[in-house]
N, CA, C and O atoms as a printed pandas DataFrame, in Angstrom:
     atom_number atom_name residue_name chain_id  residue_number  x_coord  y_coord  z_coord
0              1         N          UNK        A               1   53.318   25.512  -47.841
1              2        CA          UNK        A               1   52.545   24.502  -47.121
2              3         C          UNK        A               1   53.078   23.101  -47.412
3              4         O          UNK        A               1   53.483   22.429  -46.464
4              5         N          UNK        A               2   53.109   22.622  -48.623
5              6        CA          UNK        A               2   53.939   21.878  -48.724
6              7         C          UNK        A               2   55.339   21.426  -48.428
7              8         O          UNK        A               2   55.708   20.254  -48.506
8              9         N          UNK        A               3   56.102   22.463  -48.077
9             10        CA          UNK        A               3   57.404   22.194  -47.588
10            11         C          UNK        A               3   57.038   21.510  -46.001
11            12         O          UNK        A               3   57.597   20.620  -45.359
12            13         N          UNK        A               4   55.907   22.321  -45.729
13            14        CA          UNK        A               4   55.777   22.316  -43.730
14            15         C          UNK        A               4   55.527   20.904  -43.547
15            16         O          UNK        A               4   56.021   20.264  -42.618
16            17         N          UNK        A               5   54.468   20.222  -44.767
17            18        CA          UNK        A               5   53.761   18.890  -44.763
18            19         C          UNK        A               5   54.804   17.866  -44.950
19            20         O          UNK        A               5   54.719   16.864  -44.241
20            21         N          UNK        A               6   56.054   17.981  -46.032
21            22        CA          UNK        A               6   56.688   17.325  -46.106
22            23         C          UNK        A               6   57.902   17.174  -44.832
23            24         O          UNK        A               6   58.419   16.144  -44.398
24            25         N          UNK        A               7   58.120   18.547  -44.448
25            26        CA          UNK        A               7   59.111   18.108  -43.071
26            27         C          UNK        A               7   58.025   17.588  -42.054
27            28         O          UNK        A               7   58.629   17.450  -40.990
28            29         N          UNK        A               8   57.185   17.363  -41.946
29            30        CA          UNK        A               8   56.274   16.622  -40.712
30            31         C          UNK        A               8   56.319   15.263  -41.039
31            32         O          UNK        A               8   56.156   14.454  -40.126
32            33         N          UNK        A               9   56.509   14.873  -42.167
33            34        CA          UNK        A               9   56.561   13.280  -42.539
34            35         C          UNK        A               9   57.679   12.824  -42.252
35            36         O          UNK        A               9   57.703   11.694  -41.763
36            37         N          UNK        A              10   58.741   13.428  -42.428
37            38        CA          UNK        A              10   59.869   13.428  -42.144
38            39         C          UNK        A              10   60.386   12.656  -40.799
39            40         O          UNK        A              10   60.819   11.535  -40.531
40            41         N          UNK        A              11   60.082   13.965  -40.046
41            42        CA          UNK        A              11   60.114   13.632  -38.348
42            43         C          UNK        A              11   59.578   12.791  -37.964
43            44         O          UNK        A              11   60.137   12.061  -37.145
44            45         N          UNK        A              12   57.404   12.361  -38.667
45            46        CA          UNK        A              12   57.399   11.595  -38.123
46            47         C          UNK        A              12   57.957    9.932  -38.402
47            48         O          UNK        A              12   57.705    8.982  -37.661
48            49         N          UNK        A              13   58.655    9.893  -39.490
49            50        CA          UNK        A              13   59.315    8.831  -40.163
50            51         C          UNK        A              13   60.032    8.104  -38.977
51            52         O          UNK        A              13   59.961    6.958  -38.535
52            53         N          UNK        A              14   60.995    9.598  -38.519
53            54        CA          UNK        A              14   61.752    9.320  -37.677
54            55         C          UNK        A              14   61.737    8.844  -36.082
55            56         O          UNK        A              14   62.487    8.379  -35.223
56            57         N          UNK        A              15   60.234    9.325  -36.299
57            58        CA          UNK        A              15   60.120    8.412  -34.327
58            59         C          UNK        A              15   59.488    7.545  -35.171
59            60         O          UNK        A              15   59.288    6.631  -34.371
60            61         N          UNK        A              16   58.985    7.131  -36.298
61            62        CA          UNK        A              16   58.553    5.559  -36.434
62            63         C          UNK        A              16   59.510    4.792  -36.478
63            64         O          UNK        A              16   59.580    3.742  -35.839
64            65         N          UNK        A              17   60.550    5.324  -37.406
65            66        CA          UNK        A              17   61.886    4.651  -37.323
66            67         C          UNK        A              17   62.469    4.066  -36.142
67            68         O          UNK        A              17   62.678    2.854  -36.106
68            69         N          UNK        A              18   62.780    4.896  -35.076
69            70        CA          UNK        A              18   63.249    4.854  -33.618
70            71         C          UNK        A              18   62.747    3.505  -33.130
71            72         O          UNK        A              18   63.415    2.552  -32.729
72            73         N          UNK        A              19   61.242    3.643  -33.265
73            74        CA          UNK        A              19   60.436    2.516  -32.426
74            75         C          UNK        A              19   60.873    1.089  -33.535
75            76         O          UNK        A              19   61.322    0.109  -32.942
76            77         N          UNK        A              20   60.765    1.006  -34.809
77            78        CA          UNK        A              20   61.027    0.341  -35.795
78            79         C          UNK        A              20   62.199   -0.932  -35.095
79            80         O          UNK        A              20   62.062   -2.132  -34.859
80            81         N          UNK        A              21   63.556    0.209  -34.900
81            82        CA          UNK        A              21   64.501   -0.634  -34.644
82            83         C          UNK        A              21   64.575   -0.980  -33.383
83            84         O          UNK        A              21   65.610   -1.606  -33.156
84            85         N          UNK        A              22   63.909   -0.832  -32.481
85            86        CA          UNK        A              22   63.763   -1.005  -31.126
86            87         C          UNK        A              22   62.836   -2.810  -31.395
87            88         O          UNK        A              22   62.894   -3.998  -31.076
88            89         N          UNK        A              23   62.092   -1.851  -32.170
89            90        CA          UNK        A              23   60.853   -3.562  -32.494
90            91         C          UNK        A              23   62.097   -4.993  -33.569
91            92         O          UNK        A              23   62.234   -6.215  -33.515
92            93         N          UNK        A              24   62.546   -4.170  -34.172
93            94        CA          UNK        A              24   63.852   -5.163  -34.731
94            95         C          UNK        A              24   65.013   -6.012  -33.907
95            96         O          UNK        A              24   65.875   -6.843  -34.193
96            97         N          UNK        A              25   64.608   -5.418  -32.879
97            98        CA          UNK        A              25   65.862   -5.654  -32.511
98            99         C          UNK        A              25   67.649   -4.879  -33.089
99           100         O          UNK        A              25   68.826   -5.188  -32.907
100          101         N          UNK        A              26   67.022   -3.948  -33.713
101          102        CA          UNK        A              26   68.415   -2.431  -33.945
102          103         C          UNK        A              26   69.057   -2.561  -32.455
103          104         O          UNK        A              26   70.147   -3.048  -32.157
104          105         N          UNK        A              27   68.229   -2.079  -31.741
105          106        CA          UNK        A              27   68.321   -1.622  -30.429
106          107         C          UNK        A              27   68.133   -1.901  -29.388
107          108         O          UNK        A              27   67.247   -2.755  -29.362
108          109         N          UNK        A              28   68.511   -1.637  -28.357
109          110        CA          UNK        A              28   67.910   -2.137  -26.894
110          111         C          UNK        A              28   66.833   -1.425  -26.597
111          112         O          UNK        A              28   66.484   -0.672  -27.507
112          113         N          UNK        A              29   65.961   -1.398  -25.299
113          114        CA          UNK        A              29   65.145   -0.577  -24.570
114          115         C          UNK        A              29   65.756    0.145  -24.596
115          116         O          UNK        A              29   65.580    0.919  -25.537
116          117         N          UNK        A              30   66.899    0.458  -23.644
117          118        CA          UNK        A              30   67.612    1.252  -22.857
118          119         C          UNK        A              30   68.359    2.420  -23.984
119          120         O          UNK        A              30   68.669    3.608  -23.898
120          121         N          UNK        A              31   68.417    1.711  -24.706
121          122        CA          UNK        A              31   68.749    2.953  -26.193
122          123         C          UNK        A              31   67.872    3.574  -26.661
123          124         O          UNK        A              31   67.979    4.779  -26.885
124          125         N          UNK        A              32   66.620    2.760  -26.958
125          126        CA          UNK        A              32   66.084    3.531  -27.990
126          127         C          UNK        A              32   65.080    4.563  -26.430
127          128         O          UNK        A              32   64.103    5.273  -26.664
128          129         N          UNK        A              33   65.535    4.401  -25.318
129          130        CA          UNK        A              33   65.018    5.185  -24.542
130          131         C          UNK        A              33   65.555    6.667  -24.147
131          132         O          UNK        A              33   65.018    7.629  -23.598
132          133         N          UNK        A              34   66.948    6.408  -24.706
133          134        CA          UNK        A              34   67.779    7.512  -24.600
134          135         C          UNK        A              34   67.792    8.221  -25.627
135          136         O          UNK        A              34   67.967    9.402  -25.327
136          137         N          UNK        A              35   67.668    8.014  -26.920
137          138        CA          UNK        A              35   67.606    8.137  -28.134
138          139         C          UNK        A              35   66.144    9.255  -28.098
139          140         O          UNK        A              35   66.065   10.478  -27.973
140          141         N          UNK        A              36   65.274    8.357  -28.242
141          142        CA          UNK        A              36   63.390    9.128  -27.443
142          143         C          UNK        A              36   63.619   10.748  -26.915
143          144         O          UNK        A              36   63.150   11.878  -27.054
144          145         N          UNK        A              37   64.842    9.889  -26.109
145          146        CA          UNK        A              37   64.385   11.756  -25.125
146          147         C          UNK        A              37   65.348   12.644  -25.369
147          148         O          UNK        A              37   65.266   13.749  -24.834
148          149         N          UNK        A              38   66.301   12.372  -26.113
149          150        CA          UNK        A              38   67.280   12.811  -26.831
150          151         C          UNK        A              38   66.881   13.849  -28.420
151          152         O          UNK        A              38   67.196   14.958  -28.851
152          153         N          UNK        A              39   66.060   12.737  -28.850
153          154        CA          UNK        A              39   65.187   13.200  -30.397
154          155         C          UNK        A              39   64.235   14.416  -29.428
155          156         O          UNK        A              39   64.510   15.614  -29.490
156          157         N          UNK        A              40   63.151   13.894  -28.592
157          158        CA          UNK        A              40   62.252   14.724  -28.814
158          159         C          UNK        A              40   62.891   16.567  -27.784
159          160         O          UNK        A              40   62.306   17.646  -27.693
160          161         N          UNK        A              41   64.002   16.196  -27.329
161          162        CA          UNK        A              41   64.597   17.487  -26.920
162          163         C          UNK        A              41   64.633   18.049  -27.867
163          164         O          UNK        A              41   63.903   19.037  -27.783
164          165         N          UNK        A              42   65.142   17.964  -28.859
165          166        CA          UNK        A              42   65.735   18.607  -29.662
166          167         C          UNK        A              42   64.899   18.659  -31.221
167          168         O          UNK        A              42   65.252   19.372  -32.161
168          169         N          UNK        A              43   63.955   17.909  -31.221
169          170        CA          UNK        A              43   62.471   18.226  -32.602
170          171         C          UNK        A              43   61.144   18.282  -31.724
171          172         O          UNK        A              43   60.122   18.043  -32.368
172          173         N          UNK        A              44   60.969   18.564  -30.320
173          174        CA          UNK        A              44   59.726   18.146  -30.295
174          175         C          UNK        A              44   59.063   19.499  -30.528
175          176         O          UNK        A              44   57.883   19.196  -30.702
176          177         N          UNK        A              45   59.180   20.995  -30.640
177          178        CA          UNK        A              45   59.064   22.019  -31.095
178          179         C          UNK        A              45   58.748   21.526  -32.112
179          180         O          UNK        A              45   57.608   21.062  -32.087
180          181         N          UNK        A              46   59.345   21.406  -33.144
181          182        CA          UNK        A              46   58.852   21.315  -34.438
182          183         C          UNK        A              46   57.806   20.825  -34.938
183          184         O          UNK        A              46   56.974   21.293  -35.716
184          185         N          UNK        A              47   58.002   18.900  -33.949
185          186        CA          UNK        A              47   57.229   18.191  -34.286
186          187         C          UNK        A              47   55.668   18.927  -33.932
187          188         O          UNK        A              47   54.819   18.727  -34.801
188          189         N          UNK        A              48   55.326   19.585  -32.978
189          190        CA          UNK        A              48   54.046   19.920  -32.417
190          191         C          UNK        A              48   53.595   21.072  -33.129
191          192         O          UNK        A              48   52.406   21.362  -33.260
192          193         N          UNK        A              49   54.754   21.862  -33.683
193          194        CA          UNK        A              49   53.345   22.549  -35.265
194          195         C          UNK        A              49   53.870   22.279  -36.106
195          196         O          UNK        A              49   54.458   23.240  -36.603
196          197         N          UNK        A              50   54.064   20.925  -36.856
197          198        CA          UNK        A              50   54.199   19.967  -37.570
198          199         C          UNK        A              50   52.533   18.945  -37.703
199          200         O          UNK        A              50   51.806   18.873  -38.694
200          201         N          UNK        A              51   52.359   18.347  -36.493
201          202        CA          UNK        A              51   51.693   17.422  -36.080
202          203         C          UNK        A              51   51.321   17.260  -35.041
203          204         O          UNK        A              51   51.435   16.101  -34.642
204          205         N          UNK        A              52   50.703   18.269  -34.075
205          206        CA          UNK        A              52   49.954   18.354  -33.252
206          207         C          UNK        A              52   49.739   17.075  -32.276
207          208         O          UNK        A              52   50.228   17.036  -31.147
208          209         N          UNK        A              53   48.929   16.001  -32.854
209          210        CA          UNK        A              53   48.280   14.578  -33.036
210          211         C          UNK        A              53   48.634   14.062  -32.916
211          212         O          UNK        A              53   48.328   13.225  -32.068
212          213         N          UNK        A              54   50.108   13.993  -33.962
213          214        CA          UNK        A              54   50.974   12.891  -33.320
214          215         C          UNK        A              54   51.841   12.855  -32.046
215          216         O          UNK        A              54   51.844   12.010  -31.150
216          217         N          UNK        A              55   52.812   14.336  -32.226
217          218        CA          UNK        A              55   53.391   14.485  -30.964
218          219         C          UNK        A              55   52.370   14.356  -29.585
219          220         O          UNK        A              55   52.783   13.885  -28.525
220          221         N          UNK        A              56   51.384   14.707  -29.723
221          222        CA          UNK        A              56   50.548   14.635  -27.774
222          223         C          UNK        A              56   50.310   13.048  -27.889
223          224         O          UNK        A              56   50.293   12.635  -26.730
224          225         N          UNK        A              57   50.159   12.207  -28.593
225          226        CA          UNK        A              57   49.815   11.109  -28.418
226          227         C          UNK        A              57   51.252    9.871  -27.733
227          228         O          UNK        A              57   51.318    8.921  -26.953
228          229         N          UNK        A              58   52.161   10.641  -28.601
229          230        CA          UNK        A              58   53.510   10.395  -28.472
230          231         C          UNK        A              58   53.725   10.810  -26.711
231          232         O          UNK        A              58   53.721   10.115  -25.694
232          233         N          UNK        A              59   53.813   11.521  -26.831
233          234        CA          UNK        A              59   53.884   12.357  -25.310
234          235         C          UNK        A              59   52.932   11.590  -24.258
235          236         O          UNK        A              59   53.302   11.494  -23.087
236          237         N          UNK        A              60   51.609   11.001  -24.713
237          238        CA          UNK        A              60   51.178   11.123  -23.488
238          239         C          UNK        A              60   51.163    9.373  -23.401
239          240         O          UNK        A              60   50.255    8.796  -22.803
240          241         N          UNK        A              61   51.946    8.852  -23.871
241          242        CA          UNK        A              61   52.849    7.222  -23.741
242          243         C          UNK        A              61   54.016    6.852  -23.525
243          244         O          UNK        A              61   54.401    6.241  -22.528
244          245         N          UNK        A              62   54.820    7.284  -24.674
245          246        CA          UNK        A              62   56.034    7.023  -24.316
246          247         C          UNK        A              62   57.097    7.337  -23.063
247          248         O          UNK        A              62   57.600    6.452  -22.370
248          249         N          UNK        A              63   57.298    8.525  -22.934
249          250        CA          UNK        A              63   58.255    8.975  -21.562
250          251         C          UNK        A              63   57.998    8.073  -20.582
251          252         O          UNK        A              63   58.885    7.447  -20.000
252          253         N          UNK        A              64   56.257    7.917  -20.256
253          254        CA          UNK        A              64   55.801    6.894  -18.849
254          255         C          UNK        A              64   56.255    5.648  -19.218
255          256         O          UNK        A              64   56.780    4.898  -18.395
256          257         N          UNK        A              65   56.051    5.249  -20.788
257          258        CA          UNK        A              65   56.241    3.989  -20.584
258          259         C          UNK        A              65   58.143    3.477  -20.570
259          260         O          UNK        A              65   58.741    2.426  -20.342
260          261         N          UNK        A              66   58.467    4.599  -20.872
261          262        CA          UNK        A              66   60.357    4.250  -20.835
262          263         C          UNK        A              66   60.539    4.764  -19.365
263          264         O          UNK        A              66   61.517    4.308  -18.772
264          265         N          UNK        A              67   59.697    5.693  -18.658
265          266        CA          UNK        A              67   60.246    5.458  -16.801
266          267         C          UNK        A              67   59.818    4.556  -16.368
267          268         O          UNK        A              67   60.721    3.824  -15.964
268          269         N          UNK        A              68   58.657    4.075  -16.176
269          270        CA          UNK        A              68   58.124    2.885  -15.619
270          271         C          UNK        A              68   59.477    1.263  -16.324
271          272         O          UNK        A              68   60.123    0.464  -15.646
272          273         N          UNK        A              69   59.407    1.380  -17.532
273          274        CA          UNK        A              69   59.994   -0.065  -17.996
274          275         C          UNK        A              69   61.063    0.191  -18.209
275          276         O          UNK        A              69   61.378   -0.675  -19.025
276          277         N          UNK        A              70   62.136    0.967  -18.008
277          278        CA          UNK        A              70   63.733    1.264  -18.467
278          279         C          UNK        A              70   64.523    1.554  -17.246
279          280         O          UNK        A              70   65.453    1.009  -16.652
280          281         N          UNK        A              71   63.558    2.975  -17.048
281          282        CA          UNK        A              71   64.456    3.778  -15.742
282          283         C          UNK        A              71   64.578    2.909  -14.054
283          284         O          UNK        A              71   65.272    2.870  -13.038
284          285         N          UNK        A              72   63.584    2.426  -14.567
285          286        CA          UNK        A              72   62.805    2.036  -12.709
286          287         C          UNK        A              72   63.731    0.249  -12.680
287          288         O          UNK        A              72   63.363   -0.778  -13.249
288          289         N          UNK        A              73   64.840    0.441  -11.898
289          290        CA          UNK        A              73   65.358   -0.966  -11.475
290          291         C          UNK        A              73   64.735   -1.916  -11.491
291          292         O          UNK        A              73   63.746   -1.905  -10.758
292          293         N          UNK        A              74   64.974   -3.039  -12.228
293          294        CA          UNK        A              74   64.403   -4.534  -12.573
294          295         C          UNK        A              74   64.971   -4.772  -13.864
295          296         O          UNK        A              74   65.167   -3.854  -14.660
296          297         N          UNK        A              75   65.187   -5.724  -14.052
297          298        CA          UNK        A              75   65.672   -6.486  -14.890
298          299         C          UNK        A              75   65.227   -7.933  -15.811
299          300         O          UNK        A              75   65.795   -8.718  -16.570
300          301         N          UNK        A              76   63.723   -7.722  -15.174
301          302        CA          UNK        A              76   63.000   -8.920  -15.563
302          303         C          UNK        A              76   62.631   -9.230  -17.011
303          304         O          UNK        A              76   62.831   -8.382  -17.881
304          305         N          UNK        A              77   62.207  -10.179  -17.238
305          306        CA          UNK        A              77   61.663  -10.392  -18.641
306          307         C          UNK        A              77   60.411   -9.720  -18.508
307          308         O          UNK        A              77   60.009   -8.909  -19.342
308          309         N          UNK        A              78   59.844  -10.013  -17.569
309          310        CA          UNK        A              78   57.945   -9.254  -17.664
310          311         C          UNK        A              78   58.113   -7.926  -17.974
311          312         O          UNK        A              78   57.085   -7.448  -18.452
312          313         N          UNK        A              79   58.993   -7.183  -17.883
313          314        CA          UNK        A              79   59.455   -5.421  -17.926
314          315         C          UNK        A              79   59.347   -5.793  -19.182
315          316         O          UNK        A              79   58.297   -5.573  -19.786
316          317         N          UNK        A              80   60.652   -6.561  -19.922
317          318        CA          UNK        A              80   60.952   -6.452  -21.491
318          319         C          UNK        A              80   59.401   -6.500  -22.082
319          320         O          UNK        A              80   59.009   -5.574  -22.791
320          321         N          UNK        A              81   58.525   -7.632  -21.756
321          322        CA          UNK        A              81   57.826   -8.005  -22.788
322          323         C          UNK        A              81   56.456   -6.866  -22.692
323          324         O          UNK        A              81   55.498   -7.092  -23.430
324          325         N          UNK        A              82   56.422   -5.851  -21.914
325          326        CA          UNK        A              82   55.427   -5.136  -21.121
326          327         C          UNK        A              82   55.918   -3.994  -21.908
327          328         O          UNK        A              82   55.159   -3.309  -22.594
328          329         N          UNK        A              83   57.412   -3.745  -21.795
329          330        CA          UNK        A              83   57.712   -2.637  -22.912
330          331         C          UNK        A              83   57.297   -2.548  -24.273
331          332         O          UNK        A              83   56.760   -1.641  -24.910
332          333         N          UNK        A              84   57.754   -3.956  -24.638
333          334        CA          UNK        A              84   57.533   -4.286  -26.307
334          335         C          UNK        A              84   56.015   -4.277  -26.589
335          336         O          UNK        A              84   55.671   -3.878  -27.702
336          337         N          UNK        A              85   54.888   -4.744  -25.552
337          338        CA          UNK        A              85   53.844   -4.904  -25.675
338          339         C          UNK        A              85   53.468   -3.240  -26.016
339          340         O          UNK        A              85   53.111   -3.116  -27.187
340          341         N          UNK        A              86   53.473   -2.117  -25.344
341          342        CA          UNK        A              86   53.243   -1.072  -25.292
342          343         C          UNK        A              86   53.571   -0.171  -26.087
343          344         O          UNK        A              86   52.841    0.806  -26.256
344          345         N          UNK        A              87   54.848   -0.340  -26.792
345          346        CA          UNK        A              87   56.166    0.107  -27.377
346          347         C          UNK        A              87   55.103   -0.239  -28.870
347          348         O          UNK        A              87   54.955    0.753  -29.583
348          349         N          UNK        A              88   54.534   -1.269  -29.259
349          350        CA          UNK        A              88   53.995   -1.633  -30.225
350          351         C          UNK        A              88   52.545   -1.361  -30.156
351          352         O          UNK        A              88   51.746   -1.388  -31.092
352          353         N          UNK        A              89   52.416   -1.209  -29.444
353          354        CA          UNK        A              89   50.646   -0.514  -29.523
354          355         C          UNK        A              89   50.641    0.910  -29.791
355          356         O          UNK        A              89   49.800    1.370  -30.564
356          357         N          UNK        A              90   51.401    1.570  -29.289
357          358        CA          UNK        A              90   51.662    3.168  -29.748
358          359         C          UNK        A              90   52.348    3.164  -31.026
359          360         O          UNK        A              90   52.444    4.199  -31.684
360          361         N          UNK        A              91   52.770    2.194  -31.366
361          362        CA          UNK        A              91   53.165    2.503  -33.039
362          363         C          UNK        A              91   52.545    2.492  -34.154
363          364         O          UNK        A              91   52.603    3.091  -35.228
364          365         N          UNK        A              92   51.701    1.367  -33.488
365          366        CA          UNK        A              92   50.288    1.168  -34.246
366          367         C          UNK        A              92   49.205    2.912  -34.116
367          368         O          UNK        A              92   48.744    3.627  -35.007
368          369         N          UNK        A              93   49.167    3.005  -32.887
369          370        CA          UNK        A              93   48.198    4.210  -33.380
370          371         C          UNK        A              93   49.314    5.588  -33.852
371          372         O          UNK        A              93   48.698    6.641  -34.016
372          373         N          UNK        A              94   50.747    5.671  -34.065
373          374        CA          UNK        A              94   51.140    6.700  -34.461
374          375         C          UNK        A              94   51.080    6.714  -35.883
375          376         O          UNK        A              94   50.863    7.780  -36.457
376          377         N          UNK        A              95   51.277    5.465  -36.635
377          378        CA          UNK        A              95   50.813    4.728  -37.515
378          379         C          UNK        A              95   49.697    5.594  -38.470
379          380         O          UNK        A              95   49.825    6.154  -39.559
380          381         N          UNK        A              96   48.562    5.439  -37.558
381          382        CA          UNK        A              96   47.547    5.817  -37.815
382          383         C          UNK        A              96   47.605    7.211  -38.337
383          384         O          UNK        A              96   47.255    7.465  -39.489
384          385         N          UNK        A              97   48.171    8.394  -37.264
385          386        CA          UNK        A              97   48.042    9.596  -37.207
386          387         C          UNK        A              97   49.411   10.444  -38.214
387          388         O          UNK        A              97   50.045   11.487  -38.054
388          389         N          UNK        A              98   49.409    9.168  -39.446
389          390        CA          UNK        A              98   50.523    9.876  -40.120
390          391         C          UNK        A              98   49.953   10.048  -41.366
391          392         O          UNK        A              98   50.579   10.619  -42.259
């Protein structure tokens, strides 16, 4: 049980991380959007009997908010700051659910 608890912290380290350097400035949108769907191809199995909680919460924000503000043509600042606005409110409650 403990091994299972400790790889769930893990992972979720790692989409805090993701968003982290996105909020740093590590990264662009457009990366850490590719990165997102890149990670959760390939852990989101895990992550979901890992952490249930976190992954659906994860899920039921992020993807919309990287098609709506990444994928979808525009180039504006209101996109950027609408991302970051959002991008940081879900970190805050993943935050929470760790």
């Amino acid at each position: 049980y403990n091994e299972l608890l400790k790889g769930a912290m893990v992972m979720e380290n790692q989409v805090l991380q993701q968003i982290a350097d996105y909020l740093n400035g590590k990264i662009t949108k457009e990366e850490y959007s590719i990165i997102v769907q890149e990670y959760m191809t390939l852990c989101g199995d895990d992550l979901i009997k890992r952490n249930i909680s976190f992954y659906q919460k994860f899920m039921e924000s992020v993807p919309d908010i990287c098609l709506y503000y990444v994928d979808e043509p525009d180039d504006s600042d209101y996109k950027e700051r609408e991302f970051r606005k959002n991008i940081q409110l879900i970190y805050r409650e993943l935050m929470n659910l760790t």
